[in-house]
C-alpha positions as CSV (number, residue, x, y, z in Angstrom):
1,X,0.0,0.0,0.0
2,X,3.1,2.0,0.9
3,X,4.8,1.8,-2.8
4,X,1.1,2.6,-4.4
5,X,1.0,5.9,-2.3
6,X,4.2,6.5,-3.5
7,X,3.3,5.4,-7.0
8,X,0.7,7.7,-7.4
9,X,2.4,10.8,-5.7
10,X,5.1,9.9,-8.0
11,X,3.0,9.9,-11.2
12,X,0.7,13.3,-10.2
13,X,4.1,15.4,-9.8
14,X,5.8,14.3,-12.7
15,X,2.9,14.2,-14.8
16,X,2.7,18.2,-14.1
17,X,6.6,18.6,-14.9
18,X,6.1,16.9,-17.7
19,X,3.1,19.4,-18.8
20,X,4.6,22.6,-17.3
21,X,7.7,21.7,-20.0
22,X,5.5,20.8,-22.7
23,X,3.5,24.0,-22.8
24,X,6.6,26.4,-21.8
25,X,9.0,24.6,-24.1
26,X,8.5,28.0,-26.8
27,X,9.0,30.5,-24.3
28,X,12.1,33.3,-24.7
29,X,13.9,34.5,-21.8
30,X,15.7,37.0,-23.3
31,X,14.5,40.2,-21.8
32,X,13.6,41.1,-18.3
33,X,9.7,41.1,-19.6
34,X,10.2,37.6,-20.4
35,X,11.7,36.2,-17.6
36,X,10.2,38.7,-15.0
37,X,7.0,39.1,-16.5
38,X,6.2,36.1,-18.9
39,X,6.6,38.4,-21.9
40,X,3.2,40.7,-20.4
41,X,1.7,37.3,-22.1
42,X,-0.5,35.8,-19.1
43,X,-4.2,35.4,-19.9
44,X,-7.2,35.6,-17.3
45,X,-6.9,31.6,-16.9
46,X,-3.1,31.1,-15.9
47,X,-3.4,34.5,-13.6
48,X,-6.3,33.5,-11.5
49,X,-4.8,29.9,-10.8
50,X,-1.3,31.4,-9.9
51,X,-3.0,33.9,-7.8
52,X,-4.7,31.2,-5.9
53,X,-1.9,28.7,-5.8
54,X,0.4,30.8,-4.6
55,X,-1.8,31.8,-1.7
56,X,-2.2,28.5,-1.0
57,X,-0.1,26.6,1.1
58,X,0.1,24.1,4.1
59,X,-0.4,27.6,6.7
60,X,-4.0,27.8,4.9
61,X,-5.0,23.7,4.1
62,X,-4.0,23.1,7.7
63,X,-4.1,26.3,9.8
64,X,-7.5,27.4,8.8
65,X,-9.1,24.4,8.6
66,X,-7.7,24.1,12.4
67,X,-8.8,27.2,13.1
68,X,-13.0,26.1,12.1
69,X,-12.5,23.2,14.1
70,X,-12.3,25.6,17.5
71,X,-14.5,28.7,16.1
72,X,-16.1,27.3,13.1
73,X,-17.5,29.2,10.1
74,X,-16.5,32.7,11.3
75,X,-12.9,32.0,10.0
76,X,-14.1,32.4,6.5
77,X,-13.6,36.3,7.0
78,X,-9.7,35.2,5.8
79,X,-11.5,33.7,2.4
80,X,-14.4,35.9,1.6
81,X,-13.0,39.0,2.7
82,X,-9.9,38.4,0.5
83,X,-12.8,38.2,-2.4
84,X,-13.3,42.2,-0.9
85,X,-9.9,42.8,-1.9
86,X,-9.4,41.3,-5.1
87,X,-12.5,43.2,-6.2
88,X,-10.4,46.7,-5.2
89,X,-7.1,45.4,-6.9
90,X,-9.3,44.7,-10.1
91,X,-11.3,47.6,-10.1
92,X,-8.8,50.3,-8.7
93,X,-5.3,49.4,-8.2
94,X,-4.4,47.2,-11.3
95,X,-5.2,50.1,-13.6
96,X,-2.7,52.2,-11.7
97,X,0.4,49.8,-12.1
98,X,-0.1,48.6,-15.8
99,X,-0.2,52.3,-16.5
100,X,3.1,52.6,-15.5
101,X,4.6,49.7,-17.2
102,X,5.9,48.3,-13.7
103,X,7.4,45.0,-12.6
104,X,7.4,45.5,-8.9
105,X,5.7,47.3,-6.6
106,X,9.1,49.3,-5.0
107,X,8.9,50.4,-8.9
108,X,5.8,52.3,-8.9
109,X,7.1,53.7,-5.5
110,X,10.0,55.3,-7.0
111,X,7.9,56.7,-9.8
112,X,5.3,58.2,-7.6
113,X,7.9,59.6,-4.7
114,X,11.8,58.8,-5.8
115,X,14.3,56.1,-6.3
116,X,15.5,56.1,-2.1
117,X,11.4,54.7,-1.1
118,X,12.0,52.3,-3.7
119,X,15.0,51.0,-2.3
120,X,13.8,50.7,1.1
121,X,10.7,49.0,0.3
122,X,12.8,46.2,-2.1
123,X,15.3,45.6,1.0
124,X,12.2,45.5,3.0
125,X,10.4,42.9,0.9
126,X,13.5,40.8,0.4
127,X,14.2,40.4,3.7
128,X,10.6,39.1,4.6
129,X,10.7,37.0,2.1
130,X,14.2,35.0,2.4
131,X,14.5,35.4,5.6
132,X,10.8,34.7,7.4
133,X,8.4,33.6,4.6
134,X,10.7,30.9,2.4
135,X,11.8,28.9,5.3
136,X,8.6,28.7,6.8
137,X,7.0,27.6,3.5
138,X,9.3,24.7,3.3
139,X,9.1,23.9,7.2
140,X,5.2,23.8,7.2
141,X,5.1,21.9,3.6
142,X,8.3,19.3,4.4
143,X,6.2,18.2,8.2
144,X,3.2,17.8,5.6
145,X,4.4,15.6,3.4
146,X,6.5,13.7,5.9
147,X,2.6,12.9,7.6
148,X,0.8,12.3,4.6
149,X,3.3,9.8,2.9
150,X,4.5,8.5,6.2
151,X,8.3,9.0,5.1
152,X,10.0,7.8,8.2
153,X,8.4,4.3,7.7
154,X,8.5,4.8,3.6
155,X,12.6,5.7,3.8
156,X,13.5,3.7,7.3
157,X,15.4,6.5,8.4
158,X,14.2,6.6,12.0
159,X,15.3,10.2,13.1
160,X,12.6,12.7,12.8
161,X,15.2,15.6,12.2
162,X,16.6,13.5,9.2
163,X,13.2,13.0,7.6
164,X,13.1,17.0,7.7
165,X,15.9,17.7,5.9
166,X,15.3,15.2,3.4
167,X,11.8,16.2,3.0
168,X,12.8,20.2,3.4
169,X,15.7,19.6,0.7
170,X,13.0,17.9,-1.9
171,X,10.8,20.4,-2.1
172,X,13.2,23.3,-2.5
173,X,14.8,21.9,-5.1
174,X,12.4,21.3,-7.2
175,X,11.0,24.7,-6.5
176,X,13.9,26.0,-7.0
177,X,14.0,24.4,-10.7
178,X,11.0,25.9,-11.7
179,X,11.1,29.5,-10.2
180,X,15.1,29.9,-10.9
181,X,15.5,28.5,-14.2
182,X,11.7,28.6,-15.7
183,X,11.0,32.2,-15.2
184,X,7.4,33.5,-14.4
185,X,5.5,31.7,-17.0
186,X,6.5,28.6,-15.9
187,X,5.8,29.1,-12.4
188,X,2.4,30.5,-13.3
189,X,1.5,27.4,-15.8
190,X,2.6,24.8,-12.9
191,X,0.8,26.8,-10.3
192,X,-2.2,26.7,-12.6
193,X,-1.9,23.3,-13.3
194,X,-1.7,22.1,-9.6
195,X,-4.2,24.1,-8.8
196,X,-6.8,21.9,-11.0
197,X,-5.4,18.8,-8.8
198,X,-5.9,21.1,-5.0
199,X,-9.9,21.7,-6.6
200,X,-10.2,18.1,-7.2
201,X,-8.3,16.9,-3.9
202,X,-10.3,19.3,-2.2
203,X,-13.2,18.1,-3.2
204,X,-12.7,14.6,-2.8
205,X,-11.5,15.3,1.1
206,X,-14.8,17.1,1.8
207,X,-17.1,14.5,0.4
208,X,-15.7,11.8,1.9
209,X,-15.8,13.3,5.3
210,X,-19.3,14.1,5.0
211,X,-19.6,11.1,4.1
212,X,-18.5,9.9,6.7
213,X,-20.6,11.5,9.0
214,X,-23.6,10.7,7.6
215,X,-24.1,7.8,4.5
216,X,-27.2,9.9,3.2
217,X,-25.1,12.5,1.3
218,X,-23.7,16.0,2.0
219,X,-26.8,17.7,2.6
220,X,-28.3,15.3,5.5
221,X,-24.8,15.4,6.7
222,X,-24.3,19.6,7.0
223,X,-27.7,18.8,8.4
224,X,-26.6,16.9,11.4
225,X,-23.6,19.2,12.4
226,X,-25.6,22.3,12.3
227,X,-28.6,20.4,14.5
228,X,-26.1,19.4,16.9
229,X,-23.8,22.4,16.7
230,X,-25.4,25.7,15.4
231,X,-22.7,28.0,17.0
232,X,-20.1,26.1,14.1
233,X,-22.2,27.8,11.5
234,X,-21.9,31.2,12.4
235,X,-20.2,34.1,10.3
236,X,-19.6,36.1,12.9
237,X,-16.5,35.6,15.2
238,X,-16.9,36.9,19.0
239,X,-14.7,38.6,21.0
240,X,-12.7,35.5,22.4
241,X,-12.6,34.1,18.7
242,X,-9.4,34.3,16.5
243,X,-11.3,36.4,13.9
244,X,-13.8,38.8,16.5
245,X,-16.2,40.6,14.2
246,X,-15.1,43.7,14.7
247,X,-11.7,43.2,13.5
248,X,-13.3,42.7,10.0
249,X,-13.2,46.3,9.6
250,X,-9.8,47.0,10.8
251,X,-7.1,44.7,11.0
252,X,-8.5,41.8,8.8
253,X,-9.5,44.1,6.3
254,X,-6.0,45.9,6.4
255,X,-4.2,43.0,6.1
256,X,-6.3,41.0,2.9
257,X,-5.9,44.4,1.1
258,X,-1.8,44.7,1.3
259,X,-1.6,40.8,0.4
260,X,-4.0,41.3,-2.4
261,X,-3.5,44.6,-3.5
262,X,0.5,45.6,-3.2
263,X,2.0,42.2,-2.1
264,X,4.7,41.3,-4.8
265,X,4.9,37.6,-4.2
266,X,0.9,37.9,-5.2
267,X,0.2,40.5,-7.8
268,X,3.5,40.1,-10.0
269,X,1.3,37.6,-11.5
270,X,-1.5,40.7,-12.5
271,X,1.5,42.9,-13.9
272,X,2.3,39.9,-16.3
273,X,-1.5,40.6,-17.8
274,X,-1.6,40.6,-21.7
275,X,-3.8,44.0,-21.2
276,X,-6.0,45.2,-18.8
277,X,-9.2,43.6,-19.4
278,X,-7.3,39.7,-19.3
279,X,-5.5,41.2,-15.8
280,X,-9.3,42.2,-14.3
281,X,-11.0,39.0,-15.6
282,X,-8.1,37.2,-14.0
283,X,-8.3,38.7,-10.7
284,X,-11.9,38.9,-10.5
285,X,-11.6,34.9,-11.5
286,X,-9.6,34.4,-8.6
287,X,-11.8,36.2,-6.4
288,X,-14.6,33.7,-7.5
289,X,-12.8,31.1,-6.4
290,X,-12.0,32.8,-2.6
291,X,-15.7,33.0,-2.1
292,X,-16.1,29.3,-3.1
293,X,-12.4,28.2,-0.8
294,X,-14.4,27.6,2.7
295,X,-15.6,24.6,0.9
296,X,-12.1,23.0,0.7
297,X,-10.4,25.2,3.9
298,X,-13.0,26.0,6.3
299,X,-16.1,22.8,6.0
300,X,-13.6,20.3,6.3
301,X,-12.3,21.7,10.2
302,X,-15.7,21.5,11.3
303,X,-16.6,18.5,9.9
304,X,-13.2,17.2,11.7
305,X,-15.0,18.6,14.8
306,X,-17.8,16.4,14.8
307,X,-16.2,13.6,14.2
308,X,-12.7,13.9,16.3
309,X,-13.7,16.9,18.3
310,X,-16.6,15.5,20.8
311,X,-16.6,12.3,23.2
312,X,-19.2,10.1,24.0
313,X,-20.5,10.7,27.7
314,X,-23.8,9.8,29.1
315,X,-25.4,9.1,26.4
316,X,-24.2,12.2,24.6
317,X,-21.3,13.5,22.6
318,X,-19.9,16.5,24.2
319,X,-16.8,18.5,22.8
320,X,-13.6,17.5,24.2
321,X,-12.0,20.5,26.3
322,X,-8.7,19.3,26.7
323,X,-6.7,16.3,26.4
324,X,-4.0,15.6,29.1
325,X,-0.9,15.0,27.8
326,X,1.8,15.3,30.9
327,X,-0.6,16.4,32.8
328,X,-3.6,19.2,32.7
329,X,-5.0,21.6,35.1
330,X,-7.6,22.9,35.5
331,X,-8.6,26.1,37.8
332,X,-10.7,29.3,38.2
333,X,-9.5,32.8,38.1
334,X,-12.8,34.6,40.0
335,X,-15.4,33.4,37.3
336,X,-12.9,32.2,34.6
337,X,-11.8,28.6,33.6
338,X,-8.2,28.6,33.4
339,X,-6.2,25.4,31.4
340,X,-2.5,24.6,31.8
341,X,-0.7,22.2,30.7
342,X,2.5,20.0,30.5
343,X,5.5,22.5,31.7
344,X,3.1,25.5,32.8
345,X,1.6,23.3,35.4
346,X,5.2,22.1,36.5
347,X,6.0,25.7,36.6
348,X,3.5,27.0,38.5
349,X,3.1,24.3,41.2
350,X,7.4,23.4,42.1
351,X,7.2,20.4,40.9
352,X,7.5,17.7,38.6
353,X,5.5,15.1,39.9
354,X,2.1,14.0,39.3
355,X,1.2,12.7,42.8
356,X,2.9,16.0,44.4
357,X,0.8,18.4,41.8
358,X,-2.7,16.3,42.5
359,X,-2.2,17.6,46.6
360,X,-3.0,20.7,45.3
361,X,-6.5,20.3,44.3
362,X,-8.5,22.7,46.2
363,X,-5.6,24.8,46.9
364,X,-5.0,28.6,45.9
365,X,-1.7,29.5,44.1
366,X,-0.7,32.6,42.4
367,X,0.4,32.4,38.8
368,X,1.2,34.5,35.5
369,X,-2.5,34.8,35.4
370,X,-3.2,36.4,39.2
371,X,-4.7,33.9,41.8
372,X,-6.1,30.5,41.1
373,X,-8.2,28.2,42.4
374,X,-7.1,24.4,41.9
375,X,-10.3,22.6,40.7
376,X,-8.6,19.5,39.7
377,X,-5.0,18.2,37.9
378,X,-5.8,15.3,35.5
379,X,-2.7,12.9,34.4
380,X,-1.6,11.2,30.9
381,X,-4.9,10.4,28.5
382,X,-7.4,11.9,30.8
383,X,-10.1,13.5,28.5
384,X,-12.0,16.7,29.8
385,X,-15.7,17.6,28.9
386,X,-17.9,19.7,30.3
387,X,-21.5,18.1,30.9
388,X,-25.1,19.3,30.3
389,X,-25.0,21.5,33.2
390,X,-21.5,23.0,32.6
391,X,-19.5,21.0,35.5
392,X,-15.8,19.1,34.1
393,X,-16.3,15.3,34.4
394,X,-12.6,13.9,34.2
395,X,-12.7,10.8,31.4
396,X,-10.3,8.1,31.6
397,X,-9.2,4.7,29.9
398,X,-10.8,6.8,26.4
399,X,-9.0,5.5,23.3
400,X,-7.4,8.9,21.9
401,X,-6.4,8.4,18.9
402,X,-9.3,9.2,16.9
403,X,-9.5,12.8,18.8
404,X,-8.3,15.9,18.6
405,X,-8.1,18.7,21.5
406,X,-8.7,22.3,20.6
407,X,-4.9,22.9,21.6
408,X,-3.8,20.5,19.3
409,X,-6.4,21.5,16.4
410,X,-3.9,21.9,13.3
411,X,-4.0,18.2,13.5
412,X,-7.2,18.1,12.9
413,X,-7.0,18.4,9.0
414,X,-4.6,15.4,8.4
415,X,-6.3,13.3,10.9
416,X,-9.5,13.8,8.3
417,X,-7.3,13.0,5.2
418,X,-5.6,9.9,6.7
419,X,-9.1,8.4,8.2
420,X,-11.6,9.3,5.6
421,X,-9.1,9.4,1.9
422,X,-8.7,5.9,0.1
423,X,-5.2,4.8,0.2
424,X,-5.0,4.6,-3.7
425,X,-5.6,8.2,-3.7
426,X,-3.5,9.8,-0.8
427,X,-0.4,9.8,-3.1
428,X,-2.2,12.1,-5.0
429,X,-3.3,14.0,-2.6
430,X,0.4,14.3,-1.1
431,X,0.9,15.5,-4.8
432,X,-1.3,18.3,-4.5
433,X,-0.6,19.6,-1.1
434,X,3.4,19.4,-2.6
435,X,2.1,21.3,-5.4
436,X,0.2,23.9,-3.1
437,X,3.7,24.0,-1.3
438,X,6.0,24.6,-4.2
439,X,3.3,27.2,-5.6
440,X,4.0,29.0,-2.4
441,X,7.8,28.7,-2.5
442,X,9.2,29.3,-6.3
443,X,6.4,32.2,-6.7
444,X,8.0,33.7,-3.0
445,X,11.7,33.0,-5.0
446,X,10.7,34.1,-8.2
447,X,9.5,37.5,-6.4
448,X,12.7,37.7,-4.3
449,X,15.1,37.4,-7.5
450,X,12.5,40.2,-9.0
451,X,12.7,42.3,-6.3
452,X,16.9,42.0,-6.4
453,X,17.3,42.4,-9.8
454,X,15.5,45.3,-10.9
455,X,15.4,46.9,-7.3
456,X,19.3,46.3,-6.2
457,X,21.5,44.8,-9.1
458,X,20.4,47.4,-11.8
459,X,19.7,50.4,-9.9
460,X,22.5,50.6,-7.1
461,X,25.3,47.9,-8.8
462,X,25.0,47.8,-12.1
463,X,22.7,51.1,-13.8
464,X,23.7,50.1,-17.2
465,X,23.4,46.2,-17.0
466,X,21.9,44.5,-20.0
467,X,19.2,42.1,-19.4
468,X,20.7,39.1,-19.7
469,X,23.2,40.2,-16.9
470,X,20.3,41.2,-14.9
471,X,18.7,37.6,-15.4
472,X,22.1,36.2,-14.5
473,X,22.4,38.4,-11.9
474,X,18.7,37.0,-10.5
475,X,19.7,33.0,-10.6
476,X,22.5,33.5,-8.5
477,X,20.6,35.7,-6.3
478,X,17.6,33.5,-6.6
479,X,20.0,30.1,-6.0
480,X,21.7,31.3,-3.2
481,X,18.6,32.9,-1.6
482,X,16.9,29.1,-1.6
483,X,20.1,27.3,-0.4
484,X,19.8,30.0,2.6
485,X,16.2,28.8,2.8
486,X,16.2,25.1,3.0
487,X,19.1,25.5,5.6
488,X,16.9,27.7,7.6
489,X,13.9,25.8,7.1
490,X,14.9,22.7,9.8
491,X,16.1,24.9,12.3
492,X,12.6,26.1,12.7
493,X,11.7,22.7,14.4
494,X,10.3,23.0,18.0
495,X,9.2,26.7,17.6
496,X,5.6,26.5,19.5
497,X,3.4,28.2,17.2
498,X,4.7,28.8,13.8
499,X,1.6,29.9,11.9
500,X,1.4,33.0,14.9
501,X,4.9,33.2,14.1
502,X,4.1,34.3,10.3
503,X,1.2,36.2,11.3
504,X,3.5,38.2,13.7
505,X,6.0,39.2,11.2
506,X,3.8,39.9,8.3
507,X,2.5,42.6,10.0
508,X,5.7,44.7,10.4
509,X,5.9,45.1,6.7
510,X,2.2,44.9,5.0
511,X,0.5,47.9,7.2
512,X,3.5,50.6,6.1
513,X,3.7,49.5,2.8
514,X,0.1,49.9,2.1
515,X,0.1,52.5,3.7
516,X,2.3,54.4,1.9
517,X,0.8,52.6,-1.5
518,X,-2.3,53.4,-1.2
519,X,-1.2,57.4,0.0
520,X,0.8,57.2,-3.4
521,X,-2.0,56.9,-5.4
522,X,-4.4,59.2,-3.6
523,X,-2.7,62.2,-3.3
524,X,-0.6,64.7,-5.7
525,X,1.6,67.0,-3.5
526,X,2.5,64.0,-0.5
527,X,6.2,64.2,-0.5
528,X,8.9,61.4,-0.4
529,X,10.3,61.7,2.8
530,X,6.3,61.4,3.9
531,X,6.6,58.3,2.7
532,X,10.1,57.3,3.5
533,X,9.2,57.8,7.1
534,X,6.0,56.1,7.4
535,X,8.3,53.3,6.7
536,X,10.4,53.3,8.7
537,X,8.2,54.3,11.8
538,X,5.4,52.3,10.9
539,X,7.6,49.0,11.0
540,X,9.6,50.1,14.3
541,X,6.1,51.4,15.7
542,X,4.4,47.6,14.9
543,X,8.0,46.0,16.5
544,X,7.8,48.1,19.8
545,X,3.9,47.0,19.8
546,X,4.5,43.2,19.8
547,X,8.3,43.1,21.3
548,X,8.4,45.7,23.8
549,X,7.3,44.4,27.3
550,X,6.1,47.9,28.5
551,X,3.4,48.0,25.6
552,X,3.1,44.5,24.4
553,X,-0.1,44.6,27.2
554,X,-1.4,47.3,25.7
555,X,-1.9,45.7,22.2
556,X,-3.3,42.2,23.6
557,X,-6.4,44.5,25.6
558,X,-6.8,46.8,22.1
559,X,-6.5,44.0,20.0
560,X,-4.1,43.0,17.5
561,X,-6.0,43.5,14.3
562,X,-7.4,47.2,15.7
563,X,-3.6,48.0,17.1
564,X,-2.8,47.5,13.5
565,X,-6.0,49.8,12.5
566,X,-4.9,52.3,14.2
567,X,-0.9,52.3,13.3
568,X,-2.4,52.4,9.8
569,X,-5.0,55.4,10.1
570,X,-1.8,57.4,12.1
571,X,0.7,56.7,9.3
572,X,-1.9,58.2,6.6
573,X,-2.3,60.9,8.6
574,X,1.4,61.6,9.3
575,X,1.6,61.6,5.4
576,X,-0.9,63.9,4.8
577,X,-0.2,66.3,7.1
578,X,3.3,66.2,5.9
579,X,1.6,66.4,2.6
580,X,-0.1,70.0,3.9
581,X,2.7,71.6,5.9
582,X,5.7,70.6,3.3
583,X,4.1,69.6,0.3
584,X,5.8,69.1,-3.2
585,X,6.7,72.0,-5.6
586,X,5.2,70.1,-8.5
587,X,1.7,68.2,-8.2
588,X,2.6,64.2,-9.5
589,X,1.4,63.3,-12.2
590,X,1.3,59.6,-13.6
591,X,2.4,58.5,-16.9
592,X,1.2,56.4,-19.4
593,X,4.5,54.1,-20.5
594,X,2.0,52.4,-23.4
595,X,3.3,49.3,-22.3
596,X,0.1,47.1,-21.8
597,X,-3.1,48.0,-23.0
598,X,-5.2,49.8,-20.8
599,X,-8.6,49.3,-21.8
600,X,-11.2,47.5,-19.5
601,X,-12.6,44.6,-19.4
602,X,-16.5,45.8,-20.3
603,X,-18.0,43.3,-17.3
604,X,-15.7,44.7,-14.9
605,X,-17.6,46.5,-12.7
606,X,-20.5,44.6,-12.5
607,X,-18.6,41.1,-11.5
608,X,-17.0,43.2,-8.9
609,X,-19.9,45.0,-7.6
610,X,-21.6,41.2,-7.8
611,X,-19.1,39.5,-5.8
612,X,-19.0,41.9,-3.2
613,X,-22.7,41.6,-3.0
614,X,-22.3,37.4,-2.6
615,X,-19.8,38.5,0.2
616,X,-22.0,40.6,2.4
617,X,-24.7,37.5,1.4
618,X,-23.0,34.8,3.0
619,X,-22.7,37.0,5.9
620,X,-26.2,37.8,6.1
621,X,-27.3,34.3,5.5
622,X,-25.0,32.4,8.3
623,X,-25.3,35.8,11.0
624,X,-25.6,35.3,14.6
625,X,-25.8,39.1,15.8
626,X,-25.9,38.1,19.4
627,X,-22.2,37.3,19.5
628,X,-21.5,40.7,18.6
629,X,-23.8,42.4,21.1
């Protein structure tokens, strides 16, 4: 069963090598356009699958599926709301940068405020990406496929670590391949072509787990979850969710338009458009397909819920609180449930014994989290639920392995594949997530030997390099970026929460430079040092916000998502008041390079207008308003 896994993975990833080379075996690389922009020769097709490949990854198969199975349907905001956005990059911002003939974002920055902005926004963006988004895209894809295809028992190399490097090594090769040596068009006809097999592994995951819940077929299944758990069905998150719904019109909102709208990783696909109206039917495509991704990265975490989230218990089945591990405990904090585990209970109590830390029960200590009352401290395999009238009943000699505990919920989505998939068909799946994975990674490279070559090479090293010494000049870059990568990528193992980790550090960079994007484009007399500032304070402001100890408080009681509404409404208003009291001699004015055609797509504005309108629909329809009040 092991070889035909293996088989089949096999086939699936060659078979899209094999088709990638067929229908890029004409290409030129001869000119920057062609290698850095596929020759302005992408169509609405290949630009809407590379969009959505290169968003997704193993951070969104597996972190927001995890995510549904604690809050549920409320996570979509990260889909549907991304729909939002690509409707304002179709409709507003893509106009903007084909007008300017443009290649990278830190491009139109230069033309819009002058050539020093430009260079700190490239140095900005390559940094992020080789130095926090590569090696986390290998880290989260190599654990992925190590679990899928079972590679410590398929190789026999019984380290963990050594499986990780193999597996990290693999898949950065063969990225590598495509984005170094294959150019855009090659990364966006793989992505596009991979992203046909995510649809249909995506799919086949979410049938067969609602299948599994109910034989009757998808619609009596949804039916059962909802009857037993309507609160997994709402569209609005609460204030103790990860997405509270609030935050939808800050921070979330914020944060979907940068990586939409003036990420370069994402949009260098748009600026490859054949013309304008091909670029807005691409991105509008892609939107689409955001308002129809829950199905394949939200349904499936609350499906795995119902059927590995809840233990049977009187007669009922009642979601699993928490699963002792070391050891749990559980205590009150005046009228809050507080749960530590493993270390943090060794911590707090002085001791490393179980028998010692179970004297405590009914005891008052004092902890990172004020006073606590000791209710109980359950040992290895103890599984807690709360019953029907809310009071912990303490489960033991439960077989585990077919649950998952909200603290451990990004298992939750490869617990689904492995129990509900058909062995015959996880090596294609494996396939597809490793597609998902090198999407991700050669479109991150591809952007970082962009962002290098026509940012740093030609402008500060080289001014008058030809273009075949600039290409040159962005393999090596590109090559010795990925090496850097994949020996990063391992090192990453044991870090406690890696997707928060991303999260974390994608902030200091997208707020500014939307900031200062979207300013750009606004205004006519906003000066460069306006923006050149907002920078530079914006990232050292979001730093001291998360890093300092002083104000790190501060933030968690605002609110993440609003601390980063607010940094963002100060840094446009530091710009245009800059704008007022020093403002340039000379009103901008942007030119027209006649580069790409710029007329519209005719259906433009009414897609866009109807997608947002199928947006604000799904939230109507699935709305609970008293989680907000």
């Amino acid at each position: 069963m092991q070889l035909l896994t293996l088989l089949s993975f096999g086939f699936f990833t060659g078979l899209v090598g094999l088709l990638t080379l067929w229908l890029t075996r004409r290409d030129r690389h001869d000119t920057s356009v062609d290698y850095f922009l596929a020759g302005r020769s992408l169509t609405a097709g290949y630009i809407a699958g590379s969009l959505l490949l290169t968003n997704l990854s193993t951070e969104q198969l597996v972190g927001l599926n995890g995510a549904a199975f604690g809050d549920g349907l409320s996570v979509l905001a990260w889909e549907v709301i991304a729909a939002l956005a690509l409707v304002v990059m179709a409709l507003f911002f893509l106009r903007r940068y084909l007008k300017s003939g443009i290649a990278t974002v830190p491009q139109f920055l230069e033309k819009r405020f002058d050539s020093q902005a430009r260079t700190i926004t490239s140095v900005i963006f390559i940094v992020a990406y080789a130095g926090i988004l590569l090696p986390i895209i290998l880290y989260t894809g190599a654990t992925g496929l190590a679990g899928i295809l079972n590679l410590r028992e398929l190789t026999g190399i019984p380290s963990d670590t050594a499986v990780l490097w193999l597996s990290v090594w693999l898949i950065g090769l063969i990225g590598s391949v495509y984005a170094i040596f294959g150019g855009l068009r090659t990364v966006a006809v793989s992505d596009t072509l991979n992203g046909f097999g995510l649809l249909v592994g995506g799919g086949m995951i979410i049938w067969f787990g609602l299948q599994a819940v109910h034989a009757g077929g998808p619609v009596a299944a949804l039916s059962e979850i909802r009857a037993a758990h309507p609160e997994k069905f709402n569209s609005l998150g609460g204030p103790d969710q990860s997405v509270p719904f609030w935050s939808l019109f800050t921070g979330v909102l914020l944060l979907n338009l940068f990586y939409w709208c003036t990420n370069q990783q994402i949009i260098q696909r748009a600026f490859a458009a054949r013309n304008l109206a091909e670029g807005q039917k691409g991105v509008l495509l892609a939107g689409t397909f955001k308002v129809l991704a829950p199905l394949i990265l939200v349904l499936p975490g609350i499906v795995a819920f119902y059927l590995y989230g809840r233990v049977a218990f009187d007669g009922q089945r009642l979601p699993v609180k928490a699963i002792a591990e070391q050891v749990t405990l559980v205590a009150r904090n005046g009228q809050r449930e507080v749960l530590l585990h493993d270390q943090d209970v060794w911590n707090l109590l002085g001791t490393q014994s179980l028998d010692e830390a179970r004297r405590f029960a009914g005891q008052s200590v004092t902890g990172p989290d004020g006073s606590l009352t000791i209710e109980h401290v359950a040992g290895p395999g103890v599984v807690i639920v709360a019953d029907a009238q809310g009071r912990n009943q303490f489960l033991e000699d439960v077989d585990t392995s077919a649950l998952v505990s909200p603290r451990r919920r990004d298992q939750a989505y490869g617990l689904l594949v492995r129990s509900v998939l058909p062995r015959p068909l996880a090596g294609f799946f494996a396939a597809v997530m490793v597609g998902a994975i090198l999407s991700s990674f050669n479109s991150a490279l591809n952007s970082t030997a962009t962002l290098f070559s026509l940012g740093v090479y030609r402008d500060l090293f080289h001014p008058g390099a030809e273009d075949r010494q600039v290409i040159r000049a962005g393999k090596v870059f590109g090559c010795a970026v990925a090496l850097l990568a994949m020996s990063v990528a391992p090192l990453l193992e044991g870090q406690k929460s890696i997707f928060a980790y991303l999260q974390k550090m994608n902030g200091l960079y997208f707020i500014p430079i939307f900031a200062v994007v979207l300013v750009g484009m606004l205004s006519k007399r906003v000066p460069a040092v306006a923006a050149k500032l907002a920078l530079v304070l914006g990232f050292a402001v979001i730093a001291a916000g998360y890093f300092v100890p002083g104000l790190a408080p501060w933030v968690e009681r605002v609110g993440e998502f609003h601390f980063l509404g607010i940094v963002f409404l100060s840094l446009v208003l530091l710009m245009l008041g800059l704008g007022w009291i020093a403002p340039r001699a000379t009103a901008w004015q942007q030119e027209y390079t006649g580069e790409v055609d710029l007329t519209p797509w005719r259906y433009a504005w009414p897609a866009g207008l109807t997608l947002a309108a199928i947006v604000l629909l799904i939230y109507v329809c699935f709305a609970d308003l008293s989680v907000v009040w």
